[in-house]
C-alpha positions in Angstrom: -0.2 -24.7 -5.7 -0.1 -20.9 -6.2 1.4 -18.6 -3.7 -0.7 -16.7 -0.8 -2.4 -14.1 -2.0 -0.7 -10.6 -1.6 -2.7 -7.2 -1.0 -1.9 -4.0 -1.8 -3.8 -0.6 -0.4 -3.7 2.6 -2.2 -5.0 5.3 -0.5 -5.6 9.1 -2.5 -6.7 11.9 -2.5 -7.3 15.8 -3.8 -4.5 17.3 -1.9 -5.6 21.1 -3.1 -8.5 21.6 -0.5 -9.8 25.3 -1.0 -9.3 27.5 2.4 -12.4 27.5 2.7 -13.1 23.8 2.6 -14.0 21.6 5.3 -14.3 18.2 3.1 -11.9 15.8 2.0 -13.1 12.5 0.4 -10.6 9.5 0.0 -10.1 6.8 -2.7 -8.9 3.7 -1.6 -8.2 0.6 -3.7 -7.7 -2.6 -2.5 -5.7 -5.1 -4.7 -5.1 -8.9 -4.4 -2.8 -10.7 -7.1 -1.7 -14.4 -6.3 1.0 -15.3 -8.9 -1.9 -17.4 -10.4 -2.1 -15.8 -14.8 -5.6 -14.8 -14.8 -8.8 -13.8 -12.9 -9.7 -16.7 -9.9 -12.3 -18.8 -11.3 -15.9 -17.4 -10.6 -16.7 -20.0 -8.1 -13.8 -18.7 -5.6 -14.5 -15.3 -5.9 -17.3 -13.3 -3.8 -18.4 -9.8 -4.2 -20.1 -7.5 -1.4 -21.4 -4.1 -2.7 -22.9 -2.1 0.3 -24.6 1.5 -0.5 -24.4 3.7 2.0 -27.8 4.7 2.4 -27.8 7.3 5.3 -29.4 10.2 5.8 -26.7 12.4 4.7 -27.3 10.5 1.2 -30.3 12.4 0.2 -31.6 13.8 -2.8 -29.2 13.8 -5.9 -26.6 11.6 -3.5 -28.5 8.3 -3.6 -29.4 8.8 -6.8 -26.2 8.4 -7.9 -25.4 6.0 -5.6 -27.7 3.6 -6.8 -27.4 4.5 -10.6 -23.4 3.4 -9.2 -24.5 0.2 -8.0 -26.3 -1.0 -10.9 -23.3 -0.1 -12.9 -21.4 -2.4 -10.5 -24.1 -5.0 -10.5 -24.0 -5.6 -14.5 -20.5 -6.0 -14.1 -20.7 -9.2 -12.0 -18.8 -11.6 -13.9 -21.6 -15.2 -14.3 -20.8 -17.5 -11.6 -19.2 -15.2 -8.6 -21.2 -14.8 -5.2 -22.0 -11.7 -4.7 -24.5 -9.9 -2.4 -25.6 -6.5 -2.1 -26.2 -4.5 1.4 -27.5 -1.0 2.1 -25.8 0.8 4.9 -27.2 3.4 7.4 -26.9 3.0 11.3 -27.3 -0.7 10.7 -26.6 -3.2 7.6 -29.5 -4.5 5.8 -29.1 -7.0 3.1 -30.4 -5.8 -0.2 -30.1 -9.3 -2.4 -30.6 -11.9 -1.4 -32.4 -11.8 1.6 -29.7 -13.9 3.4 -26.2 -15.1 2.4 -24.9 -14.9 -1.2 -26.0 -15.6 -4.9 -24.5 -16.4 -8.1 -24.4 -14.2 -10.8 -26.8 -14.2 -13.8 -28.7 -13.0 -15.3 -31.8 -13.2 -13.3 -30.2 -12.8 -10.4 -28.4 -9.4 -11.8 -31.9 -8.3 -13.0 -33.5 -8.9 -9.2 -30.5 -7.2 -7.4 -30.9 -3.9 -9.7 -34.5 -3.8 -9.4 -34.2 -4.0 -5.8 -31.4 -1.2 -5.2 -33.6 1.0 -7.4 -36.1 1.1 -4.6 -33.6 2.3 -2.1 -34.1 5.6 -0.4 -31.7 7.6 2.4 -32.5 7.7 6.0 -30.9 7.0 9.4 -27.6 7.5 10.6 -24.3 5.8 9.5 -22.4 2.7 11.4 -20.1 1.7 8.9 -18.5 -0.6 11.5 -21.7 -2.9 11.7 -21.5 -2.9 7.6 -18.5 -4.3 7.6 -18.9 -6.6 10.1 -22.4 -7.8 8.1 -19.9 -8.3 5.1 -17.2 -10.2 7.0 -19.8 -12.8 8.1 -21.0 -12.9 4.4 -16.7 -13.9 3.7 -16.7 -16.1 6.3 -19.7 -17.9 5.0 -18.3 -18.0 2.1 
C-alpha cells in the first residue's frame, strides 16, 4: 500500500514590474508524489485541460492558446482520461461531449481538431471552470 499522496504548490512570479506596469501574471505548479517509483498507471490518472476562452483572449491570445493546448493534447500519455473544456463566463466541454476519454490516438486527433475551432468571446467565471472540472474528478 503506498502512502497518501502529498502536494506541493509553487507559486512565481516576475518580481521586476516596470513603474509603469499595471500586470502581473503568476505561475503556479501543482505537484503530487506518493512514495510510489514511477508515474501512476494511466488508468488512475485523469487530465483536465481548460482554455480560457474569453473575450479578453482575442486575436494573437487564443491563438496561442490553442496552438498551447494541442501541445498539451499530444502529450497525453495512452490510456489516461483526460478531457478538454473551454472557459469564458461558463465552462463548456470541448472533448468529449460529456465526461472523460482515454487517450489515443483517435481520441488525441478529435480533441485537437476540435480546440482548433475555438474562438474568444464572453466574459470569464473561472470559478464555474473549476467547478465543471471537479465534477469531471469526482466522476472519475
Amino acid at each position: 500500500m503506498s502512502e497518501a499522496p502529498v502536494f506541493t504548490v509553487d507559486v512565481d512570479q516576475n518580481s521586476y514590474l516596470a513603474v509603469d506596469g499595471s500586470r502581473v501574471d503568476a505561475i503556479v505548479t501543482l505537484a503530487a508524489t506518493d512514495g510510489a517509483a514511477g508515474p501512476a498507471p494511466a488508468s488512475d490518472v485523469l487530465e483536465v485541460i481548460v482554455i480560457d476562452c474569453s473575450t479578453s483572449m482575442t486575436g494573437s491570445k487564443i491563438r496561442a492558446a490553442r496552438q498551447a493546448t494541442a501541445a498539451a493534447i499530444g502529450q497525453l500519455r495512452d490510456g489516461v482520461s483526460f478531457a478538454v473544456v473551454a472557459g469564458n463566463h461558463v465552462a463548456r466541454q470541448v472533448y468529449p461531449a460529456h465526461g472523460t476519454v482515454v487517450a489515443d490516438d483517435a481520441t488525441r486527433s478529435e480533441a485537437t481538431r476540435l480546440v482548433d475551432r475555438l474562438q474568444a468571446d464572453g466574459g470569464t467565471g473561472i470559478g464555474y471552470w473549476l467547478t465543471h472540472v471537479g465534477g469531471l474528478a469526482r466522476e472519475h
